[in-house]
C-alpha positions as CSV (number, residue, x, y, z in Angstrom):
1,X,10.8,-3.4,-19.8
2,X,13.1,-5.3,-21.1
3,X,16.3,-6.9,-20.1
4,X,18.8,-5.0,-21.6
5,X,16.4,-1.5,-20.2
6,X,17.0,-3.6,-16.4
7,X,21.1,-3.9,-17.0
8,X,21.2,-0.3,-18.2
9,X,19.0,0.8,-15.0
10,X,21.3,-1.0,-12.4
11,X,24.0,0.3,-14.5
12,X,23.1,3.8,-14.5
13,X,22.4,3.5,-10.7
14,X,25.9,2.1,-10.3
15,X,27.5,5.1,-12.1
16,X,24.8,7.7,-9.9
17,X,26.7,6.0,-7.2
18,X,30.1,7.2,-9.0
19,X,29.4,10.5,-9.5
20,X,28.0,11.3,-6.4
21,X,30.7,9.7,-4.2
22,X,33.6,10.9,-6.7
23,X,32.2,14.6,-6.2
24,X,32.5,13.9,-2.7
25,X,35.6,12.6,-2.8
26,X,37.5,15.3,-4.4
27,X,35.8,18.1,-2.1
28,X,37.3,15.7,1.4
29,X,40.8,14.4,-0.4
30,X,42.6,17.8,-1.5
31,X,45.2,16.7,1.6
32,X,46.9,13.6,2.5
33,X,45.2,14.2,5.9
34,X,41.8,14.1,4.7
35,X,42.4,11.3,2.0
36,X,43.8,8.8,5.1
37,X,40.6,10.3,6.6
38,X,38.4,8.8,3.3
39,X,40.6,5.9,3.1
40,X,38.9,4.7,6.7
41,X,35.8,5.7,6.1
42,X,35.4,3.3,3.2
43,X,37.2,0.4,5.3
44,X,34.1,0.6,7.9
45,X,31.9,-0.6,4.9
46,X,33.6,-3.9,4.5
47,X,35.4,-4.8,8.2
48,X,34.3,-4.0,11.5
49,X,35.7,-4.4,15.2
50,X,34.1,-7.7,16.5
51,X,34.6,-6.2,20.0
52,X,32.8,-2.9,19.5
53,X,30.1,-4.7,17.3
54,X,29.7,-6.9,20.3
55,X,29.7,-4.3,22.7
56,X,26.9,-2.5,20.0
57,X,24.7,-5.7,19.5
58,X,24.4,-6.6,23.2
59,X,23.3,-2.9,24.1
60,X,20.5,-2.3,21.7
61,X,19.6,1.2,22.3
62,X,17.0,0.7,19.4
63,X,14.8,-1.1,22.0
64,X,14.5,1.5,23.9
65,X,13.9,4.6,20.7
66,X,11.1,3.6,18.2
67,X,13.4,6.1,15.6
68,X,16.6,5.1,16.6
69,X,17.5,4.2,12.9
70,X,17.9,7.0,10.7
71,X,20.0,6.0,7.6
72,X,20.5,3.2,5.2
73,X,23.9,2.4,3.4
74,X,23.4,0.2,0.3
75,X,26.4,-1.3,-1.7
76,X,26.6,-1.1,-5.6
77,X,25.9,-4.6,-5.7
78,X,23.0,-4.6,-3.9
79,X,21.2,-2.1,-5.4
80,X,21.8,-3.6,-8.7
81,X,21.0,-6.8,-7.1
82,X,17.2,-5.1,-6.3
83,X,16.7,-3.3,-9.1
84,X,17.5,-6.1,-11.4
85,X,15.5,-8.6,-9.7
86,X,12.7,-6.3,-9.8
87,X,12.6,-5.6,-13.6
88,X,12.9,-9.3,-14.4
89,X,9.2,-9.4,-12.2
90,X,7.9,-6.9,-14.4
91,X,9.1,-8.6,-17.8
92,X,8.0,-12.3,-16.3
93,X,4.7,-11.0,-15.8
94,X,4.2,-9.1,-18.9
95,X,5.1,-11.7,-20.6
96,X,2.6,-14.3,-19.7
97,X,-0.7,-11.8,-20.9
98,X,-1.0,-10.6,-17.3
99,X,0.0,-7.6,-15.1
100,X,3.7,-7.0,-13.5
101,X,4.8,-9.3,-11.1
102,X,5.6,-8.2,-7.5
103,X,9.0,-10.0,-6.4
104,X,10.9,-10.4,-3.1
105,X,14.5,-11.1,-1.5
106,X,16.6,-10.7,1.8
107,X,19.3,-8.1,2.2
108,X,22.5,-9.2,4.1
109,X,24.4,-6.8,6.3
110,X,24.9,-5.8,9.7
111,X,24.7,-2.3,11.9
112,X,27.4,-0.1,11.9
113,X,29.1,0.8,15.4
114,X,31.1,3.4,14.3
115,X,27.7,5.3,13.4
116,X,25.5,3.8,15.6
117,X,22.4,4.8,14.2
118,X,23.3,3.6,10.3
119,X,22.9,0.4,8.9
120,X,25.0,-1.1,6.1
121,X,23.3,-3.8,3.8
122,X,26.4,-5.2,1.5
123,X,24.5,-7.4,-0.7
124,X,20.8,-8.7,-1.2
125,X,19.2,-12.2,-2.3
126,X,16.7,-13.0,-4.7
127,X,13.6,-15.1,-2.9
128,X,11.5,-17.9,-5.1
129,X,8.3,-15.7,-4.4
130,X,6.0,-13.9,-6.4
131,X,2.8,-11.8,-6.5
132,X,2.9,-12.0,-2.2
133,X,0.9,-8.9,-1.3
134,X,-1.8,-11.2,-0.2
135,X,0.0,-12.8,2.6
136,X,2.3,-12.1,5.5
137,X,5.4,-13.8,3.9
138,X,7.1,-13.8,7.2
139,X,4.8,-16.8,8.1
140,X,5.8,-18.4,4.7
141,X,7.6,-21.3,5.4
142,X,9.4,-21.2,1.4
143,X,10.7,-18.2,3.1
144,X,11.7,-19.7,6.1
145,X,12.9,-22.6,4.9
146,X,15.1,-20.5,2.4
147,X,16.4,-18.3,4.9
148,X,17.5,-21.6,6.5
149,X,19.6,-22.3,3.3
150,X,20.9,-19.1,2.8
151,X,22.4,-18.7,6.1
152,X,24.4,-22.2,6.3
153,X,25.5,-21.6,3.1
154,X,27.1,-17.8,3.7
155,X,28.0,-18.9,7.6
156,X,31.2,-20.1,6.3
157,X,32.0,-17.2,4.2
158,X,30.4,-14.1,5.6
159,X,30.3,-12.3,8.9
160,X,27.0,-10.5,8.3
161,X,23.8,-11.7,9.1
162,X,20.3,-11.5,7.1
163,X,18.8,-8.5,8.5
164,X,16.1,-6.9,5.9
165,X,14.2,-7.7,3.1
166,X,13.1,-5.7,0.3
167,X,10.2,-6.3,-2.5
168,X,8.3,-4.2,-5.5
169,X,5.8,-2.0,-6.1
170,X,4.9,-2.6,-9.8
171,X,1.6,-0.3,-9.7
172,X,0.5,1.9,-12.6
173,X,2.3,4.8,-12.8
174,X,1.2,7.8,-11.1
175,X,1.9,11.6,-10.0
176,X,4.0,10.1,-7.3
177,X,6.3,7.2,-6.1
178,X,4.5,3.9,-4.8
179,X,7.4,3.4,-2.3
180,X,5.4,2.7,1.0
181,X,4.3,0.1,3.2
182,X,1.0,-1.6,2.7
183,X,-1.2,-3.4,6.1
184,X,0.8,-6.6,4.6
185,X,3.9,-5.0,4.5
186,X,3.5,-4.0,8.1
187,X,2.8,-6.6,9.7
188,X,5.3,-8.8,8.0
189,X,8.2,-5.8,9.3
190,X,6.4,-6.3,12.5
191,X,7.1,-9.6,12.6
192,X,10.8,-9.6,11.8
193,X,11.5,-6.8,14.0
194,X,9.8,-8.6,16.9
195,X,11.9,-11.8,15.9
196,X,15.1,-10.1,14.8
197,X,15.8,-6.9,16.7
198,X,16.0,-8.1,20.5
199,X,18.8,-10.5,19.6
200,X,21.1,-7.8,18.2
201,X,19.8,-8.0,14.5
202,X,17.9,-4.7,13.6
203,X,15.5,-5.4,10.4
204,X,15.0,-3.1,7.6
205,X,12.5,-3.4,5.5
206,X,13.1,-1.4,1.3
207,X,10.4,-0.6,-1.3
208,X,11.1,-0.2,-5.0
209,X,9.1,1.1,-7.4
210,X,10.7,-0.6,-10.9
211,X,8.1,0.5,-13.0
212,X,8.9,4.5,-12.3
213,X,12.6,3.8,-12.2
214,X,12.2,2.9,-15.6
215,X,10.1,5.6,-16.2
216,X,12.4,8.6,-14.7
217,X,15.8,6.5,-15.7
218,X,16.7,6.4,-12.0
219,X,16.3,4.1,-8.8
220,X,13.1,5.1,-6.9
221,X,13.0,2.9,-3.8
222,X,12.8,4.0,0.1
223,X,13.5,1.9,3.3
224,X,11.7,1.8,6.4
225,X,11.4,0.8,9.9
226,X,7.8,-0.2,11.8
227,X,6.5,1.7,15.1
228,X,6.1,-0.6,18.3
229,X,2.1,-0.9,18.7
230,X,2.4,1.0,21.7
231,X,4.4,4.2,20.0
232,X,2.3,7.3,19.5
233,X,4.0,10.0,17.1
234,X,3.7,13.0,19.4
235,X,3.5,14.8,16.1
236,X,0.0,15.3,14.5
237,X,-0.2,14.2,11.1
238,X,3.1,13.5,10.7
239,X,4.0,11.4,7.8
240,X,6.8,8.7,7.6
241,X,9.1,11.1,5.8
242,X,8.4,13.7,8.5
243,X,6.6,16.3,6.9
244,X,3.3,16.7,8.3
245,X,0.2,16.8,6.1
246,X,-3.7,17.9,7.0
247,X,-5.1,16.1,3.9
248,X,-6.2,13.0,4.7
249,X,-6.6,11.7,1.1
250,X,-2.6,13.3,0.0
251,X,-1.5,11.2,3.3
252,X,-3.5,7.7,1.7
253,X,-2.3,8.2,-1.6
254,X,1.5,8.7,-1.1
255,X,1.8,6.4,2.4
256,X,-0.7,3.5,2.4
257,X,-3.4,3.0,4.9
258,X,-0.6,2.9,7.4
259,X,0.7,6.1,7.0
260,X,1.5,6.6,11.1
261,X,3.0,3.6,11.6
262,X,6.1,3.4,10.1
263,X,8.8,5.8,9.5
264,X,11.7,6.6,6.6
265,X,15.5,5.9,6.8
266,X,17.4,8.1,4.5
267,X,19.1,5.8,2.1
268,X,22.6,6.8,0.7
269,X,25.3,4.4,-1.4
270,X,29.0,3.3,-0.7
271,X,32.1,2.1,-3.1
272,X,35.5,1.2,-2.7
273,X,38.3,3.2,-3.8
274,X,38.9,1.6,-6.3
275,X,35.9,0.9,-8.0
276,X,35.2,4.4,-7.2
277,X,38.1,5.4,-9.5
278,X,37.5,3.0,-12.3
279,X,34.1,4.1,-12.8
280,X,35.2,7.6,-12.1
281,X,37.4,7.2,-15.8
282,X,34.5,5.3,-16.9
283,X,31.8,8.2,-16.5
284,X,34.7,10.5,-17.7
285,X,35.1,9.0,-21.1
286,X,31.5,8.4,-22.0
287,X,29.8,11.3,-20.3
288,X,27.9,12.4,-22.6
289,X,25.9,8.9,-22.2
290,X,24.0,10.4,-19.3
291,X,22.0,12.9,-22.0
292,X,20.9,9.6,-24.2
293,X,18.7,8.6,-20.3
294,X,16.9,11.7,-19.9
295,X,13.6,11.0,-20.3
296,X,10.5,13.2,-21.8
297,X,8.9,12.9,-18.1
298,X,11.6,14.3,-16.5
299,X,11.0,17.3,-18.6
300,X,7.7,17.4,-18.1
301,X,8.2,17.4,-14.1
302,X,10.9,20.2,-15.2
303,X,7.7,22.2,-16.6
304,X,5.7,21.7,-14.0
305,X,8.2,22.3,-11.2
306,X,7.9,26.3,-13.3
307,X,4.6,26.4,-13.1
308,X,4.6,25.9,-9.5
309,X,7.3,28.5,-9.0
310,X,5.4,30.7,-11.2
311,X,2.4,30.7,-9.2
312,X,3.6,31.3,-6.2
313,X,5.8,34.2,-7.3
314,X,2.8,35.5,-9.1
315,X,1.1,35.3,-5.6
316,X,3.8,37.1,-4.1
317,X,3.8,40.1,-6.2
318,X,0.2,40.4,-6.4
319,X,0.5,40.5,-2.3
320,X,3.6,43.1,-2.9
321,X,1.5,45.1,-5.1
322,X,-1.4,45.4,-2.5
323,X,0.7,46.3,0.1
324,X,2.5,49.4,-1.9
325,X,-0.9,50.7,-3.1
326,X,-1.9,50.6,1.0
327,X,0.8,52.0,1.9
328,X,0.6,55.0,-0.6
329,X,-3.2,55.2,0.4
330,X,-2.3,56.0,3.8
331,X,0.4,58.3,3.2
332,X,-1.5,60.4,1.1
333,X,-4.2,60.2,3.7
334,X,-2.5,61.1,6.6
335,X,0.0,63.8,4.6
336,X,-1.4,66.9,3.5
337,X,0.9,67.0,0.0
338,X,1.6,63.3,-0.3
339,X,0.1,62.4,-3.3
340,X,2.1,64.7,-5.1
341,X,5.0,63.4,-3.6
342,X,4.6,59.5,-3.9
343,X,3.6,61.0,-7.9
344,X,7.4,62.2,-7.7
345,X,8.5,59.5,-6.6
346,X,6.7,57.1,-8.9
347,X,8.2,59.1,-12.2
348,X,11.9,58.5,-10.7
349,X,13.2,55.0,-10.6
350,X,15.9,55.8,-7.9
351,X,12.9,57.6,-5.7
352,X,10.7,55.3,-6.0
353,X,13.4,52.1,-5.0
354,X,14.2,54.4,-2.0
355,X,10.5,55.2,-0.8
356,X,9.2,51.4,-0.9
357,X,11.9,49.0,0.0
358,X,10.1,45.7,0.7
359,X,12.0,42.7,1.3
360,X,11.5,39.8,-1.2
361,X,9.2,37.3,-0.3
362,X,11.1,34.0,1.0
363,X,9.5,32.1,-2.0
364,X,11.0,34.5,-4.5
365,X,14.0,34.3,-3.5
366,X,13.3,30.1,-3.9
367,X,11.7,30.2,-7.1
368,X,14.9,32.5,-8.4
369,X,17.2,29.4,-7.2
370,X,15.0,26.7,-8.7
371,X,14.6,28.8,-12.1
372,X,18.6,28.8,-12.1
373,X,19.4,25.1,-10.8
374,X,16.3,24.3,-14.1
375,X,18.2,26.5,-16.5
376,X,22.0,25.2,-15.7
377,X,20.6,21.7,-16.1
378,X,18.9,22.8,-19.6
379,X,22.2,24.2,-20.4
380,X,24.7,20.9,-19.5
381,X,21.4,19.2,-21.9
382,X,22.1,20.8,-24.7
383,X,25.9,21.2,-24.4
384,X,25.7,17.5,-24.3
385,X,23.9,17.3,-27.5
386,X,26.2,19.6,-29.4
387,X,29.0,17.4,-28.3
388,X,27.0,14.0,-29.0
389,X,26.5,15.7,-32.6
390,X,30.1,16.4,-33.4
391,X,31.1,13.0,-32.4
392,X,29.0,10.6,-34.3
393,X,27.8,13.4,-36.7
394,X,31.4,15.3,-38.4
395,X,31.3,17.8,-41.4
396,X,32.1,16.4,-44.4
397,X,35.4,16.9,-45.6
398,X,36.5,16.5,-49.8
């Protein structure tokens, strides 16, 4: 991974960012109304009121709900902040013969009181620590020491407070994301929740997994919160994104060891106005940029996503199919005269559609809507294609 492959990630998670809050944009702004109504809902990200935050920190409902916490909003420059920081890891450790390096840093932010159960990190600091997974870095004292530092030096300048702290995941790559915590990783969230939370400071802790960002072209990190030792999911098997799964081994492999004692907070991103706008025109111009990031694994997911669908349709019409043939078995059992009838039937299309009505199975009617969300994204692919070929490839002209 090289430099240039880290900028263009952070980038390209930057612009994600763009897209996804310019779409929203235009579907809340079509009124003056509802654009005053945007307008504030951006200003919460970067000022608060010091009385309700106070009011907020002093009550602490999260002391008293183990999932009080529910989402995480990250800045563009935090993200890019992570991500970046992460990739260097990788390259540093490459590059001296050996394996990828895990990295770690401190996210700066604050909870938000005018959605009580969010929390807003606005920027994130890279930590002189590598290759920790063998220690509880909360009881590091470069850490603390750092954290010391840090916190006289942005005291002066910044309101928020140091409340997560984020690190990779730079395993081989796999069937799935390594974005969970490990027995280290708990107990060092432990910790800082234990130190942190009762005096108004809730702490996050975020995975990323740099090497499979690279790999899909996109950000793949998750944030999470630890269980008191004394909570007890009433939930059997219920993993920390809240699915539940019976297989032991599926719950090891995707969660850790730790799988039931921790939980996931929904991450989503936030931008000004104005940077909103300017990479709005950005993306705009050079849209057809997007196509040159989609990588052969994506596809490849894109196949097998079919084959899934295909199976289970395939399994649904083969229960379908058994179902008519019993239900024709009886009537002509039970009828004196109704196998010549279901014969009539069977020769006329309308007949037949108006004998056996059965409803379509609910995963038919999901595999139909993944097939079309597939195809309309193969479509925009190689729309984008013809366009990139009439821009840098035009006929020749005498």
């Amino acid at each position: 991974m090289s430099a240039t492959l880290a900028a263009g990630l952070a980038s390209s998670a930057t612009k994600d960012i763009a897209m996804k809050d310019v779409s929203d944009a235009a579907a809340t702004t079509t009124t003056t109304n509802a654009a005053s109504a945007s307008e504030a809902n951006d200003a919460r990200f970067y000022s608060f009121d010091e009385s309700k935050m106070e009011s907020f920190v002093k009550e602490k409902p999260w002391m008293n709900e183990a999932k009080y916490f529910q989402r995480v909003s990250l800045s563009p420059s935090s993200l890019s902040k992570m991500v970046m920081h992460c990739a260097r890891g990788v390259e540093k450790g490459i590059a001296k013969g050996g394996n990828p390096t895990e990295v770690m840093g401190l996210l700066l932010g604050r909870p938000d009181p005018e959605s009580p159960q969010n929390l807003i990190v606005t920027d994130a600091f890279p930590l002189p620590i590598e290759g920790f997974e063998t220690r509880v870095v909360a009881d590091d004292q470069d850490v603390v020491n750092h954290m010391i530092s840090l916190t006289e030096r942005l005291e002066g300048t910044r309101k928020e407070k140091f409340m997560g702290w984020y690190h990779s995941h730079p395993f081989e790559l796999g069937d799935h994301s390594h974005c969970y915590l490990s027995q280290t990783d708990l107990s060092t969230q432990l910790q800082w929740q234990r130190a942190e939370d009762p005096h108004g400071n809730p702490f996050v802790a975020i995975v990323l997994d740099p090497l499979r960002s690279a790999h899909l072209g996109v950000p793949q990190l998750k944030a999470f919160r630890a269980f008191p030792p004394e909570y007890s999911s009433p939930v059997a098997n219920q993993c920390p994104d809240g699915s539940v799964e019976t297989s032991e081994q599926i719950r090891l492999e995707h969660w850790g060891s730790c799988w039931n004692r921790y939980y996931e907070l929904s991450i989503d991103y936030y931008m000004s106005s104005t940077s909103r706008y300017v990479l709005e025109k950005l993306t705009q111009n050079y849209l057809w940029t997007t196509a040159l990031r989609q990588p052969t694994s994506v596809q490849k997911e894109q196949v097998q996503t079919i084959a899934q669908v295909a199976k289970k349709m395939s399994s649904s019409s083969a229960m379908a199919t058994t179902s008519s043939s019993t239900s024709a078995t009886t009537a002509s059992s039970t009828r004196p005269g109704a196998a010549s009838v279901v014969g009539a039937f069977a020769g006329s299309g309308a007949a037949s559609s108006s004998s056996f009505e059965f409803p379509p199975p609910k995963e038919w009617q999901e595999g139909a809507e993944t097939i079309q969300t597939l195809a309309t994204e193969e479509l925009a692919k190689r729309t984008l294609k013809s366009v990139q070929k009439q821009v840098f490839c035009p006929p020749y002209k005498n």
